[in-house]
C-alpha positions in Angstrom: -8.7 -16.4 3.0 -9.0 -16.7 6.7 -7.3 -15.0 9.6 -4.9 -17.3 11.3 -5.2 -17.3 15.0 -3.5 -14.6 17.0 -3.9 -12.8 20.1 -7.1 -10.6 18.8 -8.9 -14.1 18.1 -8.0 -15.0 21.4 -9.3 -12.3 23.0 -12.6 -12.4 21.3 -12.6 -16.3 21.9 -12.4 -15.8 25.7 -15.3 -12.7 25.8 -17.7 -14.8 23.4 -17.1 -17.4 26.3 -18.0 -14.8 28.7 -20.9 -13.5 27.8 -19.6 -10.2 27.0 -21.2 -10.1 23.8 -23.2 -12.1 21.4 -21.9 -10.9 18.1 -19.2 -9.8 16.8 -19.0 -6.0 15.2 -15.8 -4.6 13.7 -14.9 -1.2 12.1 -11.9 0.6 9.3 -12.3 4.3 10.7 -9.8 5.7 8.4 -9.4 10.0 8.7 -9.9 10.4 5.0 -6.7 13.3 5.2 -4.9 11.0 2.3 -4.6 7.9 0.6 -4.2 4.6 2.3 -1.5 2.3 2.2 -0.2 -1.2 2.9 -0.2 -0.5 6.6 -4.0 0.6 6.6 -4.3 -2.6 4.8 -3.5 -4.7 7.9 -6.1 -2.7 9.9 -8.6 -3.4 7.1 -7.4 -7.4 7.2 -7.8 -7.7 10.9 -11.1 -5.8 11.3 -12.5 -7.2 8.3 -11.3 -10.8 8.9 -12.1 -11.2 12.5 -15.8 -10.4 11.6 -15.9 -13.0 8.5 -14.4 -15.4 10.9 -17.4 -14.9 14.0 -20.1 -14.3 11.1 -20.3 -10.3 12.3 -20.7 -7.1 10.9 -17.6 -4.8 9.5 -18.4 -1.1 9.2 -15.7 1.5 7.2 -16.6 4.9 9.3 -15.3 7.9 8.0 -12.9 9.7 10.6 -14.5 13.0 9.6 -13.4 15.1 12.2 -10.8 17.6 11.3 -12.3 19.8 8.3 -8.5 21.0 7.7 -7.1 18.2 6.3 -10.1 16.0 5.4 -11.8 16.1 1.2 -13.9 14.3 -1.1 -10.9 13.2 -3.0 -10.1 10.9 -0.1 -13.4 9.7 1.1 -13.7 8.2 -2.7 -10.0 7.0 -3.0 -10.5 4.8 0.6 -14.2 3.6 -0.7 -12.0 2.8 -4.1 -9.4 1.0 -2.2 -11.1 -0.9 0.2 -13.7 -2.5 -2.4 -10.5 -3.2 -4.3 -9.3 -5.5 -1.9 -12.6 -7.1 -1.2 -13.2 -6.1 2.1 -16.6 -5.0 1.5 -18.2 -2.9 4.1 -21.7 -4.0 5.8 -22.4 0.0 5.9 -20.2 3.1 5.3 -20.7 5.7 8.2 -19.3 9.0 8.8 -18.3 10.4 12.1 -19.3 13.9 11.3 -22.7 12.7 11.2 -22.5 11.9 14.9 -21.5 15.5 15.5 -24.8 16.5 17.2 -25.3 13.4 19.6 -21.3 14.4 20.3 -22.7 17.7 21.7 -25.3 16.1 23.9 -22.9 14.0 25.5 -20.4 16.9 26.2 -23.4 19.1 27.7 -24.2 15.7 29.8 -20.9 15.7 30.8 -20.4 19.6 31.9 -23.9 19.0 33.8 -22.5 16.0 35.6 -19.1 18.4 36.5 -17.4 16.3 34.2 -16.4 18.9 31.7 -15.1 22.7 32.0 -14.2 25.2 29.2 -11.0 26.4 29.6 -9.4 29.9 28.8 -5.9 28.4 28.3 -3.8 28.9 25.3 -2.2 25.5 23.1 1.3 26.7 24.6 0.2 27.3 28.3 -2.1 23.7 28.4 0.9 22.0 27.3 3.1 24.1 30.2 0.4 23.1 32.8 0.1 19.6 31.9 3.4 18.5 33.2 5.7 15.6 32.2 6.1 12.0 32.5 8.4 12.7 36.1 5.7 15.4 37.2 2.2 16.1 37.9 0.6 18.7 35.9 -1.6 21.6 37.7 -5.1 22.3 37.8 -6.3 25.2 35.0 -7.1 28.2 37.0 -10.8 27.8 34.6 -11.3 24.3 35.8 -13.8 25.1 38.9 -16.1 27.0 36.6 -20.4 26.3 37.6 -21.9 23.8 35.4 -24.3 26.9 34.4 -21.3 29.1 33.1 -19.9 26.3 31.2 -22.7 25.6 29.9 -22.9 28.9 28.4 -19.9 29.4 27.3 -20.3 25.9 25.4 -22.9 26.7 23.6 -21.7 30.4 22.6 -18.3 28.7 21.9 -20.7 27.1 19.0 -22.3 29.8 18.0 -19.3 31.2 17.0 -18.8 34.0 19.1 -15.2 33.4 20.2 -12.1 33.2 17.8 -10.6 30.2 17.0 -8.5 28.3 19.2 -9.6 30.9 22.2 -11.1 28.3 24.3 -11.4 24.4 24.7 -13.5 22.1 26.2 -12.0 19.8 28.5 -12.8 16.6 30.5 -12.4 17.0 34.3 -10.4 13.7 35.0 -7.1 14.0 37.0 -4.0 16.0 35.9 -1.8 13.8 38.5 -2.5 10.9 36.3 0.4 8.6 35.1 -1.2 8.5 32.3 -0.9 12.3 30.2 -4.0 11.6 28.3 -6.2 11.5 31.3 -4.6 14.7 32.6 -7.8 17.2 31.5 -7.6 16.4 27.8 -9.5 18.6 25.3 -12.1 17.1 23.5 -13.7 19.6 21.8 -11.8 22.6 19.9 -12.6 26.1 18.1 -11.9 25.8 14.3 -13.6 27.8 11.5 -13.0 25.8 8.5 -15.5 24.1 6.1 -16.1 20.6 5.8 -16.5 18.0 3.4 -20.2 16.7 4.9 -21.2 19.4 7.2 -20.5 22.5 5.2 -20.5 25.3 7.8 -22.4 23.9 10.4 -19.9 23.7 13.0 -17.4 25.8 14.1 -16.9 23.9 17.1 -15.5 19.7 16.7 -15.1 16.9 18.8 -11.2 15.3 19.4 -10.5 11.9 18.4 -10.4 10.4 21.7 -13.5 12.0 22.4 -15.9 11.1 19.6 -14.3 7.8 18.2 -15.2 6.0 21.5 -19.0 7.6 20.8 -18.8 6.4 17.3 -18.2 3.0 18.4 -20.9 2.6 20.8 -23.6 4.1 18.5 -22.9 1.9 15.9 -23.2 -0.9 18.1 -19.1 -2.2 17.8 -18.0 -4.9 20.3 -14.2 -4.6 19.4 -12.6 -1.8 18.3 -9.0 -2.6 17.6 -6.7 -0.2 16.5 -3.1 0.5 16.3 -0.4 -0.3 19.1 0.0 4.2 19.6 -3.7 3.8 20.8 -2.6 1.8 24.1 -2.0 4.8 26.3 -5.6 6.1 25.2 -7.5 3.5 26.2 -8.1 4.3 29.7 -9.6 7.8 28.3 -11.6 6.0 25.6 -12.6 3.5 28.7 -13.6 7.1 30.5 -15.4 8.5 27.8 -18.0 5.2 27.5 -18.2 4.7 31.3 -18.9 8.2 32.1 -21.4 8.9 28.8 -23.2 5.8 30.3 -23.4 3.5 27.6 -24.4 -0.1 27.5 -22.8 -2.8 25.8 -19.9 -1.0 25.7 -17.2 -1.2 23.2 -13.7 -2.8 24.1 -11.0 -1.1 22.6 -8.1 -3.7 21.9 -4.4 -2.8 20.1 -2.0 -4.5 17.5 1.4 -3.8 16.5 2.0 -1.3 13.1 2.9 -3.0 10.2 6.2 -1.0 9.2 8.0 -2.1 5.9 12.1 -1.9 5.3 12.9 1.0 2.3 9.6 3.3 2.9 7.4 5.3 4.7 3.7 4.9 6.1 3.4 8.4 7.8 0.3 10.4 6.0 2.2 13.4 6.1 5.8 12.0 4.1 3.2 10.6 1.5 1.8 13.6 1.2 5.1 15.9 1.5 6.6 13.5 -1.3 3.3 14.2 -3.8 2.9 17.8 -3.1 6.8 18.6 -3.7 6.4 16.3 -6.9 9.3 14.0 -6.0 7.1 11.1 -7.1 4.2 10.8 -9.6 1.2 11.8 -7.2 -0.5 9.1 -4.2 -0.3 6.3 -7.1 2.9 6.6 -8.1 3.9 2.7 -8.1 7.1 3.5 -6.1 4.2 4.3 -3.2 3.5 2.2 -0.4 -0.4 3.7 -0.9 -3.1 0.8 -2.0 -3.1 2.4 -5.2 0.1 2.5 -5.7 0.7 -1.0 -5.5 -2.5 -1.4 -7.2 -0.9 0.5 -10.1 2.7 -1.5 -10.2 0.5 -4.7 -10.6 0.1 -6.2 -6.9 -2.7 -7.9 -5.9 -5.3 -7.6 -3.3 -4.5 -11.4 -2.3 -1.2 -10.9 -2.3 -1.2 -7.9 -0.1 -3.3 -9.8 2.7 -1.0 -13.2 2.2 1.6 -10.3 3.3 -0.5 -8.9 6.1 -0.9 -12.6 7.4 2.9 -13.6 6.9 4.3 -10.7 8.5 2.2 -11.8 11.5 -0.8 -10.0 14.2 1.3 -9.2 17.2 1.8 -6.4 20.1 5.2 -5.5 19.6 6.4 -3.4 17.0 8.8 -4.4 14.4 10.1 -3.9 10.8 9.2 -6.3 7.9 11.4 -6.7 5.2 9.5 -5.9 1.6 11.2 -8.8 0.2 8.4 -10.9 1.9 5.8 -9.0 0.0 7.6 -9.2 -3.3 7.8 -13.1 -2.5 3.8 -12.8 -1.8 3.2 -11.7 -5.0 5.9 -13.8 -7.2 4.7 -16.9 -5.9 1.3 -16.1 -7.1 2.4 -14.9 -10.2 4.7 -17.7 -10.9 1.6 -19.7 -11.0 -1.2 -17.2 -12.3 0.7 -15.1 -15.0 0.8 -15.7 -18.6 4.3 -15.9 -20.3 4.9 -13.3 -23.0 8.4 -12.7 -24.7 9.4 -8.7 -24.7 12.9 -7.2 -25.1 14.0 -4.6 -22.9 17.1 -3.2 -24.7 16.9 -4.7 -28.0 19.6 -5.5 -30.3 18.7 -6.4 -34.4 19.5 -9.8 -35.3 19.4 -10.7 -38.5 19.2 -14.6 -39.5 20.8 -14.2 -43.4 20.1 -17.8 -44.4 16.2 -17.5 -43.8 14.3 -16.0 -46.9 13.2 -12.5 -46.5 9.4 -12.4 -46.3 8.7 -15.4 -45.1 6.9 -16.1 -41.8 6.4 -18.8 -39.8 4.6 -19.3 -36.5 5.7 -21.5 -33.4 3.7 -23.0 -30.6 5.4 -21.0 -27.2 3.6 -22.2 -24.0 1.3 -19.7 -21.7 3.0 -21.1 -18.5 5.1 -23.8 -18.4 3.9 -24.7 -14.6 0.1 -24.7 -16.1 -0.8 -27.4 -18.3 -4.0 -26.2 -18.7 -2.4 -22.7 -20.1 -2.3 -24.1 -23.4 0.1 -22.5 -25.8 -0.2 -19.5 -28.2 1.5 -18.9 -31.7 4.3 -16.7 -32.3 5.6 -15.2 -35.4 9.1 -16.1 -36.5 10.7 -14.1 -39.5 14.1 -12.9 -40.6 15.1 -10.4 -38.4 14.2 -10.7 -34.9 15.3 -8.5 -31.6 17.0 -10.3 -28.7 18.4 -8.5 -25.2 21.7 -6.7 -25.3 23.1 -8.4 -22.2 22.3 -12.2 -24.1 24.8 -11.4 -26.5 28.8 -10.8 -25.4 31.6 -9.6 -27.8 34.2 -11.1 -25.0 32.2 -13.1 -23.3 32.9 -13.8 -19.2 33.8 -17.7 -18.3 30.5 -20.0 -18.2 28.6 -17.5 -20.5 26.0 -19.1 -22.4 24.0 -17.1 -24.6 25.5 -15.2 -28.0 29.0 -14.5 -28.7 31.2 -14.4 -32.1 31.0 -17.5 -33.6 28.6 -19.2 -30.7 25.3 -20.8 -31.0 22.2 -20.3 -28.9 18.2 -21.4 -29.0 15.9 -18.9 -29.6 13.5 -19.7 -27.2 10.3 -22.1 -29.1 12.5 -21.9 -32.4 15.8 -22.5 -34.3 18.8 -22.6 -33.0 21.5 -19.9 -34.6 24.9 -19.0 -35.1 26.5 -15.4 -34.8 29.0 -14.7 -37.8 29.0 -11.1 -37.7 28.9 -8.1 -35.7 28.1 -4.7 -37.0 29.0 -1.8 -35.2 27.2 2.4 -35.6 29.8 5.0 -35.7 30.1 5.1 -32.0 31.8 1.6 -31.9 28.3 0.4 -30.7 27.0 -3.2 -31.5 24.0 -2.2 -33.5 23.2 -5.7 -35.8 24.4 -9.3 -35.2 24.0 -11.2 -38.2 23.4 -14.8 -37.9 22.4 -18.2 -39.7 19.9 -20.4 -38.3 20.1 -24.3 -38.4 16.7 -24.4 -40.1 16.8 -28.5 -39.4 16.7 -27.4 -35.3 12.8 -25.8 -35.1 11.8 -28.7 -33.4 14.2 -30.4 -31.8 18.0 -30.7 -31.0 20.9 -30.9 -33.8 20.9 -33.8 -35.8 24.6 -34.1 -35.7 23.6 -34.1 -31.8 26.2 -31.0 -30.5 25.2 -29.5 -27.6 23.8 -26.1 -27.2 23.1 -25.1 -23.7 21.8 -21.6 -24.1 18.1 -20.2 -24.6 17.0 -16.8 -25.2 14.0 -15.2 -26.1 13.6 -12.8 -29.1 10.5 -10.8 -31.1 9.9 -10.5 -34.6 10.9 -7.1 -35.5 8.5 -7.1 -38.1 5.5 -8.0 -35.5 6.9 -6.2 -32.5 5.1 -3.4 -31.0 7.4 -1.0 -29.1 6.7 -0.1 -25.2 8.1 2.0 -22.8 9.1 0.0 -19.4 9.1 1.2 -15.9 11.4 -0.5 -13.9 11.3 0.5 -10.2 13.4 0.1 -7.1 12.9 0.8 -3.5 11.8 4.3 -2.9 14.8 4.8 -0.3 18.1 3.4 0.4 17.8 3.5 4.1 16.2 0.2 5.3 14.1 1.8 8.8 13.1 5.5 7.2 11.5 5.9 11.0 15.0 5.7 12.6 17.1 8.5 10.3 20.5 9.2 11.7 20.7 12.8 14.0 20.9 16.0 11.7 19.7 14.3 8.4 16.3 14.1 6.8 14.1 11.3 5.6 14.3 13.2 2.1 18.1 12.7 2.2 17.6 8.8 1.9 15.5 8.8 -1.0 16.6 6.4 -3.6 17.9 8.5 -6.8 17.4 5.0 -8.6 14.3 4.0 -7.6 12.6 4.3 -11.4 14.7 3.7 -14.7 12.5 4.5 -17.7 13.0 2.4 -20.5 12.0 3.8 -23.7 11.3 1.4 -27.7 11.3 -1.8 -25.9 10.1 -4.5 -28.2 7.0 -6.7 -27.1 5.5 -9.4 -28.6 2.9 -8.4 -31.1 -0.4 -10.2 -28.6 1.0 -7.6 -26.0 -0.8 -4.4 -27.8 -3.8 -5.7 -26.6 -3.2 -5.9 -23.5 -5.5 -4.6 -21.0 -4.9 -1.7 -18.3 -4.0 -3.9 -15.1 -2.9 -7.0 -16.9 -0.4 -8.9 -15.5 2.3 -11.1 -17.4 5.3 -12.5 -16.5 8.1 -11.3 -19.4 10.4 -14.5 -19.7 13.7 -14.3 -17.7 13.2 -10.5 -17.4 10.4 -10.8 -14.7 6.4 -9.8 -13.6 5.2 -6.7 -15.5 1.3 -4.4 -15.9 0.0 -2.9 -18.1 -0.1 0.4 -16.5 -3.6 2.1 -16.2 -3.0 5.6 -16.6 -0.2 5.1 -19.9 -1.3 2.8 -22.8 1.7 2.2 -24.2 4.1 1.2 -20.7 3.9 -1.6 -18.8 6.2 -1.1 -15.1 7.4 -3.7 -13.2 5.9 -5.4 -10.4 8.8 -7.6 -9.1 12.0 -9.3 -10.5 11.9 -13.3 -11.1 13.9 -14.2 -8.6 15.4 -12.9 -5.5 17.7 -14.5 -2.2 15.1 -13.6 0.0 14.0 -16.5 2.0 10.7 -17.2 4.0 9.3 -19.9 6.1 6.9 -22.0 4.2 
């Protein structure tokens, strides 16, 4: 695949043209605080792309900079994910590594009178930094001596004040428009330990303070993040110009990618694990990369999704009917065909002698010749769906009814004569004669049967529970709840309906964790990887959604 042009490609276009750089270097710096989903996957499809497209480098760097939040568990799962979807990294970095050159530059910076420690509590920084209508005012710390900063800089890391007591913060200007260049902290108090540095540091550098850093170390020409990022640029811009390096990076921003019926916000996902109102980060109703890696989607049809949905600047909402079309249409053509009964009901054919079996040629996919066909047991009792047979059946029905005729799909064509009810009144058995003259072709008296079905032997069946899944909320923009309500109250009480005795085809029990098939007329299943006897449902057969071709 190859990134169509957009605004970013332009961009780059115009500063090859300029001189402003001869290469192009990308980066995924992902804070490894949880699992990554669909939306990180257009960051990891524009970074990685672009650099394919100019023949550049593409770096995943850890965003290792808050020890609270950050593990092991999530370094490996991002690793995990990105290799999954191909977008393997030219080298794998780790902010936290960067921590002591970070140091340098802020003592640079508090020698230059470019950086104060400041006595001022979270609450009274916020109080002095004013509002979008009015200045903020000057920290009564902010005129410190380079000397006594200093000092108190490097006993803020050696640990000799509590945590959250003091802050380091760049001297800019708090009558700025902009909020973020109104004195922001970049470097914090916290006692915790981390994932790479152990206890090294009790002191760490902000975001907007050592991502900047990051980038120009590692030698990145365009570092293009998120559309939330716009109104840091000019202190990311600040933070290169006044370290002094050279080339520097250019920090460029794209629109979210936000998806109707779920949420992308780290700490939902993680809300919705921890209170165990889904199966952990992969449950297959997640938007997380293994999540939809689980249900059965595919790495191409995630970034044919990516590129559909479009690389803009203004935000927007994408319906997930376009991805579900992403990965039918590949499925359509990719997927092997297999027969499997969801809610089963006995049939049995009375004129076809018990014990004998007969096989059937059923083709792998009807729009792939080269699919070939497989064989299929036929014997005298079978299982077909519950809804393809109708006691009183609605106008235009044709599948099974009381005296009606049907194909089963590659085989004969049958007759119901009976139906047998269990004590409840429920139809339990349909017993049925075959016209043993039809297995290959049409009547000979040449009546017309309309309907096909498909069916399993119930001698060679092999049963399976099914997952069928639903969106995960019933509200279509989850970022725009109504007043007084939570995004919890929109969660979709049908968003999974377990299936339990299903009856596959017999070549199903091999199938392989990750498999995908399409079961006729019912849809695109997996095998799931975690259970070895359910398969859940990546997307229905067909749906009104409609997209530009």
């Amino acid at each position: 695949m190859e990134i169509a042009p957009n605004f970013l490609t332009e961009i780059i276009d115009e500063d090859l043209k300029n001189g402003f750089s001869a290469r192009i270097h990308t980066r995924f710096p992902p804070e490894p605080n949880g699992y990554l989903h669909i939306g990180s996957a257009k960051a990891i499809f524009i970074n990685y792309f672009i650099a394919k497209k100019y023949g550049g480098l593409f770096n995943l760097r850890y965003d290792d900079t808050n020890p609270v939040k950050e593990d092991t568990e999530f370094v490996e799962s991002i690793e995990e994910d990105l290799r999954w979807l191909g977008a393997n990294p030219d080298g794998i970095f780790y902010g936290s590594d960067y921590f002591d050159q970070c140091y340098e530059y802020a003592v640079r910076l508090i020698r230059d009178g470019k950086a104060y420690v400041c006595d001022l509590t979270a609450d009274e920084m916020r109080e002095y930094r004013g509002t979008l209508t009015q200045p903020g005012r000057e920290s009564p710390y902010r005129n410190r001596s380079a000397e006594e900063n200093l000092d108190l800089f490097e006993r803020m890391k050696n640990g000799e004040f509590p945590d959250g007591s003091r802050t380091l913060r760049a001297k800019i200007d708090m009558a700025s428009p902009n909020l973020n260049l109104r004195d922001p902290a970049i470097y914090r108090i916290v006692r915790a330990h981390h994932h790479r540095q152990g206890d090294k540091w009790c002191i760490y550098p902000l975001y907007d303070f050592a991502h900047p850093i990051q980038d120009a170390i590692e030698g990145i020409t365009h570092s293009m993040c998120s559309l939330e990022f716009e109104n840091h640029r000019p202190l990311y811009e600040w933070v290169v110009d006044n370290i002094g390096f050279d080339p520097k990076p250019k920090q460029r921003e794209f629109a979210r990618l936000n998806i109707t019926n779920t949420v992308m916000s780290k700490r939902y996902l993680r809300e919705l694990v921890e209170t165990g109102r889904v199966d952990g980060w992969d449950d297959p109703r997640m938007p997380t990369l293994c999540g939809l890696r689980r249900r059965g989607y595919t790495p191409s049809a995630i970034f044919e999704f990516v590129q559909r949905a479009g690389i803009a600047k203004t935000n927007s909402l994408v319906d997930q009917k376009l991805l579900e079309y992403c990965i039918r249409e590949e499925l359509n053509a990719a997927a092997p065909r297999r027969m499997a009964v969801l809610d089963p009901i006995r049939v049995v054919i009375e004129n076809y002698p018990e014990g004998k079996e007969e096989t059937f040629a059923v083709a792998n996919n009807p729009v792939d010749a080269e699919a070939g066909t497989r064989e299929v047991v036929f014997t005298r009792e079978c299982y077909i769906e519950r809804t393809d047979f109708a006691e009183v059946p609605p106008p235009k029905f044709q599948r099974l009814k009381p005296g009606g005729e049907v194909r089963l799909m590659g085989a004969y064509i049958v007759k119901c004569n009976e139906v047998v009810k269990d004590a409840d009144g429920n139809v339990a058995e349909l017993r049925c004669t075959a016209d043993l003259e039809t297995a290959n072709g049409m009547p000979a008296d040449g009546r017309k049967v309309r309907g096909t079905i498909h069916w399993v032997s119930a001698a060679h069946a092999c049963d399976a529970r099914v997952m069928l899944y639903e969106n995960l909320f019933t509200l279509e923009d989850v970022n725009a709840v109504p007043e007084g309500t939570n995004y919890l109250d929109y969660l979709n009480p049908a968003s999974l309906t377990e299936l339990h005795h299903c009856k596959l085809e017999a070549s199903l029990a091999d199938a392989k964790p990750g498999e995908r098939f399409q079961f006729v007329r019912m849809g695109y299943f997996c095998k799931d990887s975690k259970n070895p006897d359910t398969f859940n449902r990546i997307v229905t057969l067909k749906d009104s959604f409609k997209v530009e071709k």
